[in-house]
KOLKOLVO-673294 format. One record per atom (N, C-alpha, C): residue number from 1; atom name; x negated, y, z negated. Coordinates in nm, 2 decimals, m for minus. Example, Ala and Ser with C-alpha at 12.3 -4.5 7.8 and 13.67 -1.06 7.14 Angstrom:
residues 2
<r lokol="1" vokol="N" c1="m1.32" c2="m0.57" c3="m0.78"/>
<r lokol="1" vokol="CA" c1="m1.23" c2="m0.45" c3="m0.78"/>
<r lokol="1" vokol="C" c1="m1.32" c2="m0.33" c3="m0.78"/>
<r lokol="2" vokol="N" c1="m1.28" c2="m0.22" c3="m0.71"/>
<r lokol="2" vokol="CA" c1="m1.37" c2="m0.11" c3="m0.71"/>
<r lokol="2" vokol="C" c1="m1.29" c2="0.00" c3="m0.79"/>
end
This chain:
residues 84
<r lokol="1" vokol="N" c1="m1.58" c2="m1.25" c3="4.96"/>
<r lokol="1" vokol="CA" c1="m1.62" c2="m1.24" c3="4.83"/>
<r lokol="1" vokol="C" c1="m1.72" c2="m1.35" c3="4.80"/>
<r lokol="2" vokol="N" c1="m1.80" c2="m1.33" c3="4.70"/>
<r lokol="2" vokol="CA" c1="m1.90" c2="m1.48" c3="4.67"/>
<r lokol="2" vokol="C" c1="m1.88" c2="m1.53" c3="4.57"/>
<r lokol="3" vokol="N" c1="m1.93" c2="m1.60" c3="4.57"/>
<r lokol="3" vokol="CA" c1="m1.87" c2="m1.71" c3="4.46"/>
<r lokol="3" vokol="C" c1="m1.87" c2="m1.69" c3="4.32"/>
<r lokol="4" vokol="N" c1="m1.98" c2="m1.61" c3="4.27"/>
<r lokol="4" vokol="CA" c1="m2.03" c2="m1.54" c3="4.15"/>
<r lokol="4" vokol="C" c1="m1.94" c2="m1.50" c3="4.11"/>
<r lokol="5" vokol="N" c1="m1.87" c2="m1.38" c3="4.17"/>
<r lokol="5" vokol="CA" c1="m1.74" c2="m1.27" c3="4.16"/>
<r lokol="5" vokol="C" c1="m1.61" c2="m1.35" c3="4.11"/>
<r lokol="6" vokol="N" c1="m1.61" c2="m1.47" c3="4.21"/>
<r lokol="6" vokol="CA" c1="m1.49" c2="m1.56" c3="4.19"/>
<r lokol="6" vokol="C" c1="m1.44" c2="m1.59" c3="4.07"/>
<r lokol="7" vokol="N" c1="m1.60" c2="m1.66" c3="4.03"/>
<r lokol="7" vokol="CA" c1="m1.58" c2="m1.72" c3="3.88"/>
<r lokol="7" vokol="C" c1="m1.56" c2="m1.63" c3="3.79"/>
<r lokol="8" vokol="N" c1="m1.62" c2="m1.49" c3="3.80"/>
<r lokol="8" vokol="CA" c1="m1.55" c2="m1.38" c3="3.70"/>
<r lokol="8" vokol="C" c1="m1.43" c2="m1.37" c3="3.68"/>
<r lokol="9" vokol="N" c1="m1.33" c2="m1.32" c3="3.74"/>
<r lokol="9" vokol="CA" c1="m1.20" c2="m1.36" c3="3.74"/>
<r lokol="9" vokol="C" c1="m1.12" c2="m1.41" c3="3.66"/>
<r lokol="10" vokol="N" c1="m1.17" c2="m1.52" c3="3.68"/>
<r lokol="10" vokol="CA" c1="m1.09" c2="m1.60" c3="3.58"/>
<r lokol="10" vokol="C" c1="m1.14" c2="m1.54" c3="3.48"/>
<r lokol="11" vokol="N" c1="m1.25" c2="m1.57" c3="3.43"/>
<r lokol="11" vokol="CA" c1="m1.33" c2="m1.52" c3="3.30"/>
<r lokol="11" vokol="C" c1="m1.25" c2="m1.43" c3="3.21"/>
<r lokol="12" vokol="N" c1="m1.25" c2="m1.32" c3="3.32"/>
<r lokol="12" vokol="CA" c1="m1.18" c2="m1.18" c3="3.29"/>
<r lokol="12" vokol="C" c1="m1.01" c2="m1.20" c3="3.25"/>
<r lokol="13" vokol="N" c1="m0.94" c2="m1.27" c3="3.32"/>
<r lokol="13" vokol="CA" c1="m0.78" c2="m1.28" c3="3.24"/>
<r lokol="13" vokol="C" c1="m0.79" c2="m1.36" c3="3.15"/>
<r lokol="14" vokol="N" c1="m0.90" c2="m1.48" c3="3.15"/>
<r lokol="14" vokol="CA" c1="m0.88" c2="m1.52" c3="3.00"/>
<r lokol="14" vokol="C" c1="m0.91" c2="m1.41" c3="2.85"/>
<r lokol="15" vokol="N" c1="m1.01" c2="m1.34" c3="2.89"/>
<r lokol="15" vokol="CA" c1="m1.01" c2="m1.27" c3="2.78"/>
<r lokol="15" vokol="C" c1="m0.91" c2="m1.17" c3="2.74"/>
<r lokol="16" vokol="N" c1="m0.89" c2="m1.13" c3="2.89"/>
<r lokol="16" vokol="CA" c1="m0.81" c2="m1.00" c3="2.87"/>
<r lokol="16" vokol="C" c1="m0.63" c2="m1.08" c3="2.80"/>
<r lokol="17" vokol="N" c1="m0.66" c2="m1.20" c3="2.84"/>
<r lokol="17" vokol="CA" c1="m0.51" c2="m1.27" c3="2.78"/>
<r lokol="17" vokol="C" c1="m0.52" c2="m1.30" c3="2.64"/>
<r lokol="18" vokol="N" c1="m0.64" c2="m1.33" c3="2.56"/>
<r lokol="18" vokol="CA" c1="m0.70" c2="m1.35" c3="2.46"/>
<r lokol="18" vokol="C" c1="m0.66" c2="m1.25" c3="2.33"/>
<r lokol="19" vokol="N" c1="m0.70" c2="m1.14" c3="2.42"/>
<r lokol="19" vokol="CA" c1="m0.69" c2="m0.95" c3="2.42"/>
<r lokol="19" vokol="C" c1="m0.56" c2="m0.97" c3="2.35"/>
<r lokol="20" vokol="N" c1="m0.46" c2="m0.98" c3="2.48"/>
<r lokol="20" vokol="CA" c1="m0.34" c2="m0.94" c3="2.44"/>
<r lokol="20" vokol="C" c1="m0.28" c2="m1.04" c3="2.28"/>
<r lokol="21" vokol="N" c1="m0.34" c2="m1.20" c3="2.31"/>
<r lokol="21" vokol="CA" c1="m0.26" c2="m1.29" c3="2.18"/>
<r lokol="21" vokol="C" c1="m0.30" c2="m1.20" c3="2.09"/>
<r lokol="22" vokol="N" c1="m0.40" c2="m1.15" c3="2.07"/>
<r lokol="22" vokol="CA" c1="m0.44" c2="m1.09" c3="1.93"/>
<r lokol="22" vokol="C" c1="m0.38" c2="m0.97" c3="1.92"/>
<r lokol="23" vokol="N" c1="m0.36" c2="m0.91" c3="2.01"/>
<r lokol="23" vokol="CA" c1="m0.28" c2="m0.73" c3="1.96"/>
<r lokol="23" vokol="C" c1="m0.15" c2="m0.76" c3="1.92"/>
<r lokol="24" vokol="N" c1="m0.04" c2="m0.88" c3="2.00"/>
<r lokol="24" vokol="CA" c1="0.10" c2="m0.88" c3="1.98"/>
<r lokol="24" vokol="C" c1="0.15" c2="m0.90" c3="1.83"/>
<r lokol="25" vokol="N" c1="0.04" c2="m0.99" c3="1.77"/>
<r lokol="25" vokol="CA" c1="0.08" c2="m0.98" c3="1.60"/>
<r lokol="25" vokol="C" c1="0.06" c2="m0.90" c3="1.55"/>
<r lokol="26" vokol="N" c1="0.00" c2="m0.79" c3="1.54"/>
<r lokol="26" vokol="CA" c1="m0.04" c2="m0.66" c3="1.48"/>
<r lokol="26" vokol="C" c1="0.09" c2="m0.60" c3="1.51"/>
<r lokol="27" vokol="N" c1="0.08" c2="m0.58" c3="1.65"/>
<r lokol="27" vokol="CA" c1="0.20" c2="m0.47" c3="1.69"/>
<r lokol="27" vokol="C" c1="0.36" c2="m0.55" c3="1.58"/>
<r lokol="28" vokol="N" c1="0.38" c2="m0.68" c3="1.59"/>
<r lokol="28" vokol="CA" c1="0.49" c2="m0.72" c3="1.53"/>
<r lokol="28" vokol="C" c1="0.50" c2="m0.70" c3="1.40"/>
<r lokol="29" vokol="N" c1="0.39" c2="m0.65" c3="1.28"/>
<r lokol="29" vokol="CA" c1="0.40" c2="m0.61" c3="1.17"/>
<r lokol="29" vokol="C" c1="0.42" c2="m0.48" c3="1.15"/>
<r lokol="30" vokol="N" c1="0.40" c2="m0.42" c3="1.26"/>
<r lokol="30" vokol="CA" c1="0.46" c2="m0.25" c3="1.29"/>
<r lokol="30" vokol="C" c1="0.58" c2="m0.25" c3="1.24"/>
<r lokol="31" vokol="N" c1="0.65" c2="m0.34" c3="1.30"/>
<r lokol="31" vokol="CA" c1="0.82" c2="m0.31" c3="1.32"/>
<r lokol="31" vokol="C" c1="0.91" c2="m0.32" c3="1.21"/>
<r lokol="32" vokol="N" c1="0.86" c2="m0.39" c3="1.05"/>
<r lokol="32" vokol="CA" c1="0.88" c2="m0.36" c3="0.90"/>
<r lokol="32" vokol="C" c1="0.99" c2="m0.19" c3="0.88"/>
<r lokol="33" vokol="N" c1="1.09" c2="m0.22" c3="0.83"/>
<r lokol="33" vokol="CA" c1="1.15" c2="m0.10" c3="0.82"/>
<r lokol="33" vokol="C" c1="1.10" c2="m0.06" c3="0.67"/>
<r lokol="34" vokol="N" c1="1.09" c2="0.04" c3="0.64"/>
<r lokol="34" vokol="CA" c1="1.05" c2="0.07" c3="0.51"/>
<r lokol="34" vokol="C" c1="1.18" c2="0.11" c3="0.39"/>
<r lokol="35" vokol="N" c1="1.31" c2="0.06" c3="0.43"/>
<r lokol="35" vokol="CA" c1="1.39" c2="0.05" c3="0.37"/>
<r lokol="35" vokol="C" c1="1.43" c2="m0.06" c3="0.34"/>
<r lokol="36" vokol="N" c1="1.45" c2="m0.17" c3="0.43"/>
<r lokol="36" vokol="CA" c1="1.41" c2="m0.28" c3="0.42"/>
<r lokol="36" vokol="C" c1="1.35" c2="m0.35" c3="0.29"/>
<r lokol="37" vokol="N" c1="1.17" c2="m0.30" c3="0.34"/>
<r lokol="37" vokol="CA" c1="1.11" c2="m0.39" c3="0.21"/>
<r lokol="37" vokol="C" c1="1.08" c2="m0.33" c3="0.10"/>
<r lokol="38" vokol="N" c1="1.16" c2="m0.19" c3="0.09"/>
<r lokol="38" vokol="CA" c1="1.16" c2="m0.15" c3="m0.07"/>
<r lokol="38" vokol="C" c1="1.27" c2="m0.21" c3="m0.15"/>
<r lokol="39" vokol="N" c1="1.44" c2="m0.19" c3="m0.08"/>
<r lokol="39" vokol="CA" c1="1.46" c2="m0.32" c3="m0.15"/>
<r lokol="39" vokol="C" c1="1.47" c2="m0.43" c3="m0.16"/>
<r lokol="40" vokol="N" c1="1.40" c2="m0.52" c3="m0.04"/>
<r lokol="40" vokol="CA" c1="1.38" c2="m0.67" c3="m0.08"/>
<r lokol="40" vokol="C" c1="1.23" c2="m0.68" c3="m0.19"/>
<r lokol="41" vokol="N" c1="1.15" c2="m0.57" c3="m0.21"/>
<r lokol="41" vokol="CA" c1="1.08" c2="m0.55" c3="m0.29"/>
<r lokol="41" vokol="C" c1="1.13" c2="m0.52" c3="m0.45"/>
<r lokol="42" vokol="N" c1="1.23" c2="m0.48" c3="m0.47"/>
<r lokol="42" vokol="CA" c1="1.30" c2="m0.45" c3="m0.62"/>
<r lokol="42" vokol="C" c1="1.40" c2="m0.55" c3="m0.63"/>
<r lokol="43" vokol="N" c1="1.42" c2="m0.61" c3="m0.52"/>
<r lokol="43" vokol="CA" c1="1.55" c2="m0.74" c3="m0.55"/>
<r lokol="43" vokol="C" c1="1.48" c2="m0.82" c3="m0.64"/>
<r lokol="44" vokol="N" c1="1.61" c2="m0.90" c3="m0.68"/>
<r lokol="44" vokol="CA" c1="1.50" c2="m0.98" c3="m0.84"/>
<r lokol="44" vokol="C" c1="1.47" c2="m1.15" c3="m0.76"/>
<r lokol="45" vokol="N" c1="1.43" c2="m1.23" c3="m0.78"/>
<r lokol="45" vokol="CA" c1="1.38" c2="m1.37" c3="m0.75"/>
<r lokol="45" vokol="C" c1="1.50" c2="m1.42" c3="m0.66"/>
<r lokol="46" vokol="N" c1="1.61" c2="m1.39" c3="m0.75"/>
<r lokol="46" vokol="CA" c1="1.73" c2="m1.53" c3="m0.61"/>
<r lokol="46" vokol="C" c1="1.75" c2="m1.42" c3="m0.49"/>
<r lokol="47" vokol="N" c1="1.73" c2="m1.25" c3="m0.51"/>
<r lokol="47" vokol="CA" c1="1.77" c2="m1.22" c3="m0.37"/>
<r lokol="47" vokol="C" c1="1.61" c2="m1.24" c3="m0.27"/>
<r lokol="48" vokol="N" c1="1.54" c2="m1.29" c3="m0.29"/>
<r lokol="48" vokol="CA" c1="1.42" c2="m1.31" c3="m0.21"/>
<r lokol="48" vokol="C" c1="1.41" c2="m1.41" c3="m0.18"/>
<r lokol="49" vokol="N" c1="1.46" c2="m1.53" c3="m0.23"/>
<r lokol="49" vokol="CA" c1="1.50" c2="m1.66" c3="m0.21"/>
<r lokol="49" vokol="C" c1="1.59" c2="m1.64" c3="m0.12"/>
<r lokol="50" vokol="N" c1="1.71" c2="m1.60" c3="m0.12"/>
<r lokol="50" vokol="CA" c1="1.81" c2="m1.60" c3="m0.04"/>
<r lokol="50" vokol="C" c1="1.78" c2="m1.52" c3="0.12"/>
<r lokol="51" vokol="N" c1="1.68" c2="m1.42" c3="0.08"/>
<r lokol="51" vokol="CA" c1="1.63" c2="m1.37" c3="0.23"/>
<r lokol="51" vokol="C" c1="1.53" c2="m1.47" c3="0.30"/>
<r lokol="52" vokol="N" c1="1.48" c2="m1.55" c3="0.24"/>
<r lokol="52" vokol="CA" c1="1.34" c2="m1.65" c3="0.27"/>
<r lokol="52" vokol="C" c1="1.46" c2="m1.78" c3="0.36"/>
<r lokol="53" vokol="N" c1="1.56" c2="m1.82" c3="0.29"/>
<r lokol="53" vokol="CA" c1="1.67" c2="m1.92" c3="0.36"/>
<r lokol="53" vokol="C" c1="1.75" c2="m1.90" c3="0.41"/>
<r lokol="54" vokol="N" c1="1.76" c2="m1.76" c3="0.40"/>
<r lokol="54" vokol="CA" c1="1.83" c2="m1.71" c3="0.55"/>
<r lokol="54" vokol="C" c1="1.76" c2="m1.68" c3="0.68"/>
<r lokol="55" vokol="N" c1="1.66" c2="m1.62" c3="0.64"/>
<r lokol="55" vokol="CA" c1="1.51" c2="m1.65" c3="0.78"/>
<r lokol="55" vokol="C" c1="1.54" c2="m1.77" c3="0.81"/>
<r lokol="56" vokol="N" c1="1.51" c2="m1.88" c3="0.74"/>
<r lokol="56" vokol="CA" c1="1.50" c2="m2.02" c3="0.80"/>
<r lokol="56" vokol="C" c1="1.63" c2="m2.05" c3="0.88"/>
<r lokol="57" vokol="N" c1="1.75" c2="m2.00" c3="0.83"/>
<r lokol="57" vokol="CA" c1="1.86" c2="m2.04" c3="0.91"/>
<r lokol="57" vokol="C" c1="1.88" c2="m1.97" c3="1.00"/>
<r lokol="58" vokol="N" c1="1.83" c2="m1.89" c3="1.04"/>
<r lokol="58" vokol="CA" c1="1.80" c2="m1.78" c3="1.17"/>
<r lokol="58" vokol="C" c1="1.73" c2="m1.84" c3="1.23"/>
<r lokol="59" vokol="N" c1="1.61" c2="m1.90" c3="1.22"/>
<r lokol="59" vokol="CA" c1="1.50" c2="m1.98" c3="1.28"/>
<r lokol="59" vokol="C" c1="1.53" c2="m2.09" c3="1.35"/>
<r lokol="60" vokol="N" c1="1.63" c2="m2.20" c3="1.27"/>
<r lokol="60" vokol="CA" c1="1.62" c2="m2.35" c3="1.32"/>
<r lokol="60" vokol="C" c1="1.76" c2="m2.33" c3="1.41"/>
<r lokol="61" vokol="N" c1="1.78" c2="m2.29" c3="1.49"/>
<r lokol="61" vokol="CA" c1="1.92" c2="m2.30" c3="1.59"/>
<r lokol="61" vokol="C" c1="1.86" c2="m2.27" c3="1.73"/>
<r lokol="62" vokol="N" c1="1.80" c2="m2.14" c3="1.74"/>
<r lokol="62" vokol="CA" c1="1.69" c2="m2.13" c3="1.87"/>
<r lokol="62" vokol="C" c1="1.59" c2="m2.21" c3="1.88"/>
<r lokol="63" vokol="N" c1="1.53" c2="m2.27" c3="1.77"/>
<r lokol="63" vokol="CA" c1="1.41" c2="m2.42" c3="1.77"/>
<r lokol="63" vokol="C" c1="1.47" c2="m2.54" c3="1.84"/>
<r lokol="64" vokol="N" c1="1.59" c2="m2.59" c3="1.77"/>
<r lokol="64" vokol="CA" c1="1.66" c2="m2.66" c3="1.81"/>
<r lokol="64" vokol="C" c1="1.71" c2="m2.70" c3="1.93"/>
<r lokol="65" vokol="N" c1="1.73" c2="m2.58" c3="1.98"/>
<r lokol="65" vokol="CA" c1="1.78" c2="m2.54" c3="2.14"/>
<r lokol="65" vokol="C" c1="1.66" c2="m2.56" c3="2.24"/>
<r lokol="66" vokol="N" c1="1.56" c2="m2.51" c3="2.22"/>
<r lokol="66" vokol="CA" c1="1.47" c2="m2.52" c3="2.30"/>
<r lokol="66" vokol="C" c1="1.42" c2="m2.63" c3="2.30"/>
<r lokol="67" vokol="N" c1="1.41" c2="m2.69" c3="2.17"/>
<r lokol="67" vokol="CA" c1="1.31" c2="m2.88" c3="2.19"/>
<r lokol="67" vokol="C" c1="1.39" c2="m2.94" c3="2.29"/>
<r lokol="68" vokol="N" c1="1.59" c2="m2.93" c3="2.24"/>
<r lokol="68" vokol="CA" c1="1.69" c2="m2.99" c3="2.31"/>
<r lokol="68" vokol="C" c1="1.64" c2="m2.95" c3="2.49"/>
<r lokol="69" vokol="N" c1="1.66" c2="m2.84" c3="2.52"/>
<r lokol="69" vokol="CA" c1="1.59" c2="m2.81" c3="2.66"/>
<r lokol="69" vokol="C" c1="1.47" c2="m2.84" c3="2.74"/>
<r lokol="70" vokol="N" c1="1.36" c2="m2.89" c3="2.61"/>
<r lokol="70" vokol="CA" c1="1.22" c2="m2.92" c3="2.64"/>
<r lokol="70" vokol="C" c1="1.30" c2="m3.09" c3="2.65"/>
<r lokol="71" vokol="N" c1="1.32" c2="m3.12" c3="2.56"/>
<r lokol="71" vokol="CA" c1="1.36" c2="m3.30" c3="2.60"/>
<r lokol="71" vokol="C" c1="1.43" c2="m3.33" c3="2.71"/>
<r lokol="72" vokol="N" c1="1.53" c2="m3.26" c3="2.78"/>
<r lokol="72" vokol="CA" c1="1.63" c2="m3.28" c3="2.86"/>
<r lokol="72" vokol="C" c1="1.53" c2="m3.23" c3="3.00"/>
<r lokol="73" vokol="N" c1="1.43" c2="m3.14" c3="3.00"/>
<r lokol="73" vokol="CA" c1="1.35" c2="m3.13" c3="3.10"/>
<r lokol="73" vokol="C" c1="1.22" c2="m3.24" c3="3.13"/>
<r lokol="74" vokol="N" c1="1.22" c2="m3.27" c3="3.05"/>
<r lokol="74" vokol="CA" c1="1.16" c2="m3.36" c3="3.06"/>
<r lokol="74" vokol="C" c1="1.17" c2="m3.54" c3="3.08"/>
<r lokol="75" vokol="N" c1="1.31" c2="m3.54" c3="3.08"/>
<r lokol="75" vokol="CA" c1="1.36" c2="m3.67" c3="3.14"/>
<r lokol="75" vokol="C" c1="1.40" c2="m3.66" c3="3.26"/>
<r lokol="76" vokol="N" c1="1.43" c2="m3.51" c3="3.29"/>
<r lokol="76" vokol="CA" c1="1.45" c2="m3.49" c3="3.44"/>
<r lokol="76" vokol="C" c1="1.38" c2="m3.48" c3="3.49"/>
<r lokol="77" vokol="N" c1="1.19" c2="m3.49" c3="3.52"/>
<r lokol="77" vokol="CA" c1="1.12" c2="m3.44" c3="3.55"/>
<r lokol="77" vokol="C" c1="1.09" c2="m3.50" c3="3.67"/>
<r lokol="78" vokol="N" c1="1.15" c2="m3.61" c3="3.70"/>
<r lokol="78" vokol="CA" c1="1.10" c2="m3.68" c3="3.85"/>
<r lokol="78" vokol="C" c1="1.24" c2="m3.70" c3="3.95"/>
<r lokol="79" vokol="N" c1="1.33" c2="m3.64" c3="3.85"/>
<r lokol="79" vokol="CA" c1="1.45" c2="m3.68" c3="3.94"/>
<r lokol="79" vokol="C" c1="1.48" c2="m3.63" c3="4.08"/>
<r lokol="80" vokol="N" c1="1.39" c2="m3.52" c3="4.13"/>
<r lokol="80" vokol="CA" c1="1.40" c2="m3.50" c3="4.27"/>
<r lokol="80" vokol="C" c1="1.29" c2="m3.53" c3="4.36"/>
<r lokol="81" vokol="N" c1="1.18" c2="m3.60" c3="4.27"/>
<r lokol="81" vokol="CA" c1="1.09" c2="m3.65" c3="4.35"/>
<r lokol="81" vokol="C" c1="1.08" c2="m3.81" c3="4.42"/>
<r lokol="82" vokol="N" c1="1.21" c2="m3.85" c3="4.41"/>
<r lokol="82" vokol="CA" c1="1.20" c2="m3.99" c3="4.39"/>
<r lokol="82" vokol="C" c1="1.21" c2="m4.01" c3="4.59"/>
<r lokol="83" vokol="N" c1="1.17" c2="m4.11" c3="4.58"/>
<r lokol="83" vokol="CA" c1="1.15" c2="m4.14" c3="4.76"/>
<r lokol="83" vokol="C" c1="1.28" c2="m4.19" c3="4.79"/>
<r lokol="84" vokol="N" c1="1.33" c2="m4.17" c3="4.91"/>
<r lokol="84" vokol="CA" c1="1.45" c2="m4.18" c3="4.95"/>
<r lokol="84" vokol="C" c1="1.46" c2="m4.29" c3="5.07"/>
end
């Protein structure tokens, strides 16, 4: 192969990865039930509030988890490289 070709390549999955970040949000506003937001649409102010802080409490438990996992990997990160 030459070298020209090579550097395409990459070129090519970054876009084509690019591609994909931008279609996954589209596709995710698909999935709206239309029962759903007619009545979170006719609910009065505190039931839209109470759906908005229940999102959040759905949200911060897998956040949580993961930072907890991102930290704890990241203290480990030399522990099997250490010279013996």
């Amino acid at each position: 192969m030459s070298h020209n070709h090579q550097a395409k390549i990459p070129g090519l999955a970054r876009m084509l990865s690019l591609f994909a970040a931008l279609l996954v949000p589209s596709l995710l506003y698909a999935q709206n039930c239309a029962l759903c937001y007619t009545q979170a649409a006719s609910a009065g102010h505190r039931v839209i509030q109470a759906l908005r802080s229940g999102i959040l409490m759905l949200i911060a438990p897998p956040m949580f988890i993961c930072i907890a996992i991102a930290i704890m990997a990241y203290r480990k990160r030399n522990q099997f490289n250490s010279a013996e």
